[in-house]
C-alpha positions in Angstrom: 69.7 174.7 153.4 73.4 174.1 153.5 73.9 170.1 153.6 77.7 170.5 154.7 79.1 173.8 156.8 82.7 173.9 158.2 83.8 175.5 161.4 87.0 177.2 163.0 86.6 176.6 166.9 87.1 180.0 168.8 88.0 179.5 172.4 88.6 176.1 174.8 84.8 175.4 175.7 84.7 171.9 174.0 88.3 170.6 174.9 90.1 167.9 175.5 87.5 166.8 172.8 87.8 169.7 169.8 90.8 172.4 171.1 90.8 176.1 170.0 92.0 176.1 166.4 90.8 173.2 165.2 87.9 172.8 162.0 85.3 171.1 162.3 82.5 169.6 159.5 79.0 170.0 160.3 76.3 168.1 158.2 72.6 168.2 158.5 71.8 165.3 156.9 72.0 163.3 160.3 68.6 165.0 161.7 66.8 164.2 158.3 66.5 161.2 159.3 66.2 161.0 162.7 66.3 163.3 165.9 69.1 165.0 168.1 70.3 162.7 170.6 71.8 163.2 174.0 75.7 163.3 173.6 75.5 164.6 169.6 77.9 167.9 169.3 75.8 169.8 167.2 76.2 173.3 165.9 73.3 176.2 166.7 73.0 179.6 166.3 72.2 181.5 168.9 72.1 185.2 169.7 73.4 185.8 166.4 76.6 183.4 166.7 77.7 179.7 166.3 78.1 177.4 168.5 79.2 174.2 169.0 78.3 172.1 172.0 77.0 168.8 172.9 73.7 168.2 174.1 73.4 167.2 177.5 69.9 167.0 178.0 66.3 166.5 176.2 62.9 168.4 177.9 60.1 169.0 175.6 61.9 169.3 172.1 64.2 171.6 174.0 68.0 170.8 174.0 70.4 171.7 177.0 73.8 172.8 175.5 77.0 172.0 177.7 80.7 172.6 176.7 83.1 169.6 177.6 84.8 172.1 179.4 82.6 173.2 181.8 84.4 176.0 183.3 85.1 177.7 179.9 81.5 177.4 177.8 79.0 180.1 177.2 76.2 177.2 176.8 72.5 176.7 178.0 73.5 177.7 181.7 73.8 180.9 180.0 72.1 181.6 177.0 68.7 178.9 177.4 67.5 176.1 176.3 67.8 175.7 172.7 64.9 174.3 169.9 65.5 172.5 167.1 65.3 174.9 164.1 68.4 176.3 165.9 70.3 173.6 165.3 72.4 173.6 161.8 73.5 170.2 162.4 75.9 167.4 163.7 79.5 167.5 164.0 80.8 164.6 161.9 84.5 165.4 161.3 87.7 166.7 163.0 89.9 168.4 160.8 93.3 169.5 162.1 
């Protein structure tokens, strides 16, 4: 288990908030002690990728992925509903 993971963003899915470009720092740490909330931008692997989304909804230990930018993000309208081992963890830091 990685505590700390860094991220180059591909694409515009999560703008104005994180653009195409920019790193981001990922940490688990956050969700050993307590769970995912709504509005956390978490990491997950999906389909054999990374992705990083926020979550826009909680069903049944399932999380609903969106992109801030609705009209360009691959996210839970497309690829499901994700669980929880799928998530690597939060977003904690913005690099430039």
């Amino acid at each position: 288990m990685f505590f700390f993971s860094r991220f180059v963003i591909h694409g515009h899915s999560m703008e104005p908030t994180i653009k195409n470009g920019q790193t981001v720092l990922v940490s688990s740490i956050p969700y050993l002690f307590s769970k995912p909330k709504i509005g956390d931008i978490v990491a997950f692997g999906k389909e054999g990728r990374v992705f990083i989304k926020r979550i826009a909804r909680i069903e049944n230990g399932k999380y609903f992925m969106r992109g801030d930018n609705s009209r360009d993000s691959i996210d839970s309208r497309q690829i499901g509903w994700i669980g929880k081992k799928e998530i690597v963890g939060r977003v904690i830091y913005y690099l430039s």
